[in-house]
C-alpha positions as CSV (number, residue, x, y, z in Angstrom):
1,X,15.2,129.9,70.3
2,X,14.6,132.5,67.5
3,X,15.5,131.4,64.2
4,X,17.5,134.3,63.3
5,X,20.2,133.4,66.7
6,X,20.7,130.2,64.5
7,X,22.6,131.0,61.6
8,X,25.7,130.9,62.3
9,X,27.8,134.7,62.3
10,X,29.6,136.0,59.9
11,X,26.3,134.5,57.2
12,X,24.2,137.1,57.7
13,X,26.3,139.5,57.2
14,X,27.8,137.7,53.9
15,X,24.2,136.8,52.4
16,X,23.4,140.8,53.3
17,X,26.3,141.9,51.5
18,X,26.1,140.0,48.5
19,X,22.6,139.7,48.1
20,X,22.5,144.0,48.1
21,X,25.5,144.2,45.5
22,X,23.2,142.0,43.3
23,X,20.2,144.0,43.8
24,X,22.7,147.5,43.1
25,X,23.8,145.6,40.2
26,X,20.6,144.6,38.3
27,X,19.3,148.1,38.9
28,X,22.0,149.9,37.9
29,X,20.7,149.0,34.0
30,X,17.0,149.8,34.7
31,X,17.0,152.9,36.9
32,X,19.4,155.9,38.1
33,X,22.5,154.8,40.8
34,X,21.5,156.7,42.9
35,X,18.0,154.9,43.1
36,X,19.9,151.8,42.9
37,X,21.8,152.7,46.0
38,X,18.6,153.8,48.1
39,X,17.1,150.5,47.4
40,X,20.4,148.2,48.0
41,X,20.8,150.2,51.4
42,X,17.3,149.8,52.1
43,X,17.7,145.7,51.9
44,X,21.1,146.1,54.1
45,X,19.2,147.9,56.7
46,X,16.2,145.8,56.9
47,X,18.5,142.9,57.2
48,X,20.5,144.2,60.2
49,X,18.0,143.3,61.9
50,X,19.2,139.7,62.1
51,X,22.2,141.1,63.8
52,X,22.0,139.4,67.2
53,X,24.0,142.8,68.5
54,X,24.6,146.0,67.9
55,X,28.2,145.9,66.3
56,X,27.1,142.7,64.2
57,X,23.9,144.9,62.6
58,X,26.2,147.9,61.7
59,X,28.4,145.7,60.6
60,X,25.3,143.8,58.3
61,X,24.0,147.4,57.2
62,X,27.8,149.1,56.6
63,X,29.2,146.4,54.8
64,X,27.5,147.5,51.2
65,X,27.6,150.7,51.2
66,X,31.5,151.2,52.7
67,X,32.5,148.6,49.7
68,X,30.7,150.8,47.2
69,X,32.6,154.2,48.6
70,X,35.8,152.1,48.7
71,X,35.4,150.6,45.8
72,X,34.4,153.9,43.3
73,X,33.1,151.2,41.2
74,X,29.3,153.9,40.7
75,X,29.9,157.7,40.1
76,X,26.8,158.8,42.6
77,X,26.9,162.5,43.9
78,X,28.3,163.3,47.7
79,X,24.7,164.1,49.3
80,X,23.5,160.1,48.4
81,X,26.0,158.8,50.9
82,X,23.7,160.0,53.5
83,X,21.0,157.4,52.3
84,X,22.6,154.8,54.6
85,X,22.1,156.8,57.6
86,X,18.6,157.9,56.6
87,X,17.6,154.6,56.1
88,X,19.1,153.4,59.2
89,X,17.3,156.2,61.1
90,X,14.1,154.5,59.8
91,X,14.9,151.4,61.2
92,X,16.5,152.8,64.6
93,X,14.5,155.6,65.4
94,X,16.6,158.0,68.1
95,X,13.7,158.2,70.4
96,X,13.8,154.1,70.3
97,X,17.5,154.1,71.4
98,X,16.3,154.2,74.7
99,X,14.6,151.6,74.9
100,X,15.5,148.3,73.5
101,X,15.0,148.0,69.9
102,X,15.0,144.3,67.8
103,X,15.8,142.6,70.9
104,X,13.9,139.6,69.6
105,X,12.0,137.3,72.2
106,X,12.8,133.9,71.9
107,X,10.9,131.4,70.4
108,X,10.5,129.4,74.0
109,X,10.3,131.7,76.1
110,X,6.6,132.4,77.1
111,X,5.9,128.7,77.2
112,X,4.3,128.2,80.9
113,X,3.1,131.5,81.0
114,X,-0.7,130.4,80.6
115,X,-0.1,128.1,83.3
116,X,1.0,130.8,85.6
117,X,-1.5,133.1,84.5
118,X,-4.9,131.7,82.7
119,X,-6.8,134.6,80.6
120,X,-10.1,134.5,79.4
121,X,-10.7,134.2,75.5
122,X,-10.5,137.2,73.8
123,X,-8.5,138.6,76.7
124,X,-6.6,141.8,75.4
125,X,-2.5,141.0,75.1
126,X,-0.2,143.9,74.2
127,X,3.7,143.4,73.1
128,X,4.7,147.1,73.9
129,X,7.7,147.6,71.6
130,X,6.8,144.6,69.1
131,X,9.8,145.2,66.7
132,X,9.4,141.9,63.9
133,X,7.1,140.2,66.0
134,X,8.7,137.7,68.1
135,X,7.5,138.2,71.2
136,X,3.8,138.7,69.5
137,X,4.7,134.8,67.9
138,X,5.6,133.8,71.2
139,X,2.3,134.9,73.3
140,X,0.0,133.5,70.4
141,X,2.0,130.3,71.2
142,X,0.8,131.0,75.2
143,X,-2.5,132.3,74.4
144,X,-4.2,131.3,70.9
145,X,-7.3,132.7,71.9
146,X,-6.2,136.0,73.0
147,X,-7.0,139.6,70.9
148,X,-3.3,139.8,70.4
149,X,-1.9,143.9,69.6
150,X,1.3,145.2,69.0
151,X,2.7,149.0,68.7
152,X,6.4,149.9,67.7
153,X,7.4,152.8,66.8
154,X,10.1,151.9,63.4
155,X,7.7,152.0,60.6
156,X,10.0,149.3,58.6
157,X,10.3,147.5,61.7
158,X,5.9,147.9,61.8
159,X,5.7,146.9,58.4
160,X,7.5,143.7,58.6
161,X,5.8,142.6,62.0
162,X,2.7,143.3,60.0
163,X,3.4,140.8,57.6
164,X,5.1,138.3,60.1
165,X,2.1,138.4,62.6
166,X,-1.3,139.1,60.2
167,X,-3.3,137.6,63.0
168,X,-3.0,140.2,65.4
169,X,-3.1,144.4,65.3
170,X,0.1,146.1,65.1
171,X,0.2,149.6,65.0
172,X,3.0,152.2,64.7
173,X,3.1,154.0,67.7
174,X,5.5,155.2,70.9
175,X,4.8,152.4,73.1
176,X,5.1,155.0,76.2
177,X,2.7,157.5,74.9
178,X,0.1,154.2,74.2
179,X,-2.7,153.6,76.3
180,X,-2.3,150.6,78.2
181,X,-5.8,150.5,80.0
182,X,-7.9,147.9,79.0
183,X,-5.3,145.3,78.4
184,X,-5.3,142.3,80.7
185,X,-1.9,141.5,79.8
186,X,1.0,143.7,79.0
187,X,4.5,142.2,77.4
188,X,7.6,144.0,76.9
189,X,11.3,143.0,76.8
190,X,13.1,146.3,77.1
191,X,16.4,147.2,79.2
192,X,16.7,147.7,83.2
193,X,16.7,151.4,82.9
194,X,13.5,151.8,81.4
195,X,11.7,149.2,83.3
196,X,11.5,152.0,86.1
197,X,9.2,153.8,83.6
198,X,7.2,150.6,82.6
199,X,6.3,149.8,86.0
200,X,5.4,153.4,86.8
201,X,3.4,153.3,83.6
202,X,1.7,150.0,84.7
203,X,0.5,150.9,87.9
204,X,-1.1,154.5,86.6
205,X,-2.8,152.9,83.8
206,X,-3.0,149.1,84.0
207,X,-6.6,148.3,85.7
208,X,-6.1,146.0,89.2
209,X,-6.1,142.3,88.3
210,X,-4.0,142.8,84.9
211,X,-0.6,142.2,84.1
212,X,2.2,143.2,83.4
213,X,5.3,140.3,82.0
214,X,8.6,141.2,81.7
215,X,11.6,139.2,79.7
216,X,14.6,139.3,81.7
217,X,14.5,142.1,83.7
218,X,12.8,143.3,86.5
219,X,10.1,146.0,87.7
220,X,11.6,148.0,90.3
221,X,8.9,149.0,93.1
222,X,6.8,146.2,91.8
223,X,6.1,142.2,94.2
224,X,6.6,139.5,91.0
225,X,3.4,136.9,91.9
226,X,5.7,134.2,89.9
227,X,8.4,133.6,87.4
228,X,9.8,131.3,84.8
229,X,13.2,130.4,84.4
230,X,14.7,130.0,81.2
231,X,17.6,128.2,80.2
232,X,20.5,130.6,80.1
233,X,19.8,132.3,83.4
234,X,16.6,134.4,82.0
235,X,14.1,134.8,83.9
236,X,10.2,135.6,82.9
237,X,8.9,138.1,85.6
238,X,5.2,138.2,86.2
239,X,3.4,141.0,87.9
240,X,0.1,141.7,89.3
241,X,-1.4,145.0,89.0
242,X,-2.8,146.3,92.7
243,X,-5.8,147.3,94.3
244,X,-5.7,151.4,94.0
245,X,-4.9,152.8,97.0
246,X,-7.7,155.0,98.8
């Protein structure tokens, strides 16, 4: 299980929330409020990431800022209130929306993969959509010798998976527009109505033999060559790219 689905709500949210009125605080007598309030936010939105849903990581990133407004307690001009969204943008790209982002990948979950599918050392592994790093953890876990790469498209979100995972590459990118050739393994937890668009994507660039894994949900228009089940009802789908059709 991920560590961050173990502290217990509403914690997060209070240890946010206090720990940016601290930061907002000490600034306030070294530097501007308004600079003060970019950087507090900036904490509150980095940490709704250990939100476990979407309400619960507004509710982490609002909580500051909304107290603040209520509370009039800093005189900061009308136009810094849109700091919050800004920095929330950062972290939640729009064009991510559509996909699934910080949907972390348990820490469990890719255990038996290597049995189901063996690769070769130095075998090329790519978490499409890599948010903090989880699922990245979770296939060194599977395959320690494997060249492991990650792209996501939030640069906080790149940033801290950089830090998380320094043993593999993880670059800031649009996991769709990514070329996927040349891996022998392709990861990605996303939602069912994109996997229509991974499996397409799979089959036009994935060479035959490789793979591509899915957490949870399934590739329609694609056979699954095996499957783990997790506890909970998840389900690890495993799919074998084809021969190329004449």
């Amino acid at each position: 299980m991920n560590w961050t689905s173990r502290i217990p709500w509403p914690l997060p949210a209070l240890l946010t929330w206090g720990s940016a009125w601290l930061l907002f605080a000490s600034l306030q007598r070294v530097i501007a409020p308004v600079w003060a309030l970019l950087l507090a936010c900036a904490l509150a939105a980095v940490a709704s990431v250990l939100g476990s849903n979407w309400w619960r990581r507004g509710l982490i990133a609002a909580g500051f800022p909304l107290a603040l407004a209520l509370t009039g307690w800093a005189s900061i001009p009308a136009w810094a209130w849109l700091v919050p969204l800004l920095l929330l943008l950062a972290v939640y790209p729009l064009n991510a929306w559509r996909d699934a982002p910080v949907f972390p990948t348990p820490h469990a979950a890719l255990q038996g993969l290597a049995g189901q599918i063996p690769l070769a050392p130095g075998a090329r592994v790519l978490d499409a959509g890599c948010g903090l790093g989880d699922g990245l953890m979770a296939l060194r876990r599977a395959y320690p010798q494997a060249q492991l790469e990650g792209v996501e498209w939030s640069w906080p979100l790149r940033l801290l998976c950089g830090l998380r995972c320094p043993w593999a590459r993880v670059r800031r990118a649009d996991m769709w527009e990514s070329d996927w050739s040349g891996y022998a393994l392709v990861y990605l937890f996303q939602r069912p109505e994109t996997m229509p668009r991974a499996a397409g994507k799979a089959l036009a660039e994935l060479a035959p033999g490789a793979w591509l894994v899915s957490l949870e949900f399934a590739a329609p228009g694609l056979l699954p060559q095996a499957q783990l089940r997790l506890p909970g009802g998840r389900v690890v789908w495993m799919y074998r790219i084809p021969e190329k059709a004449d």
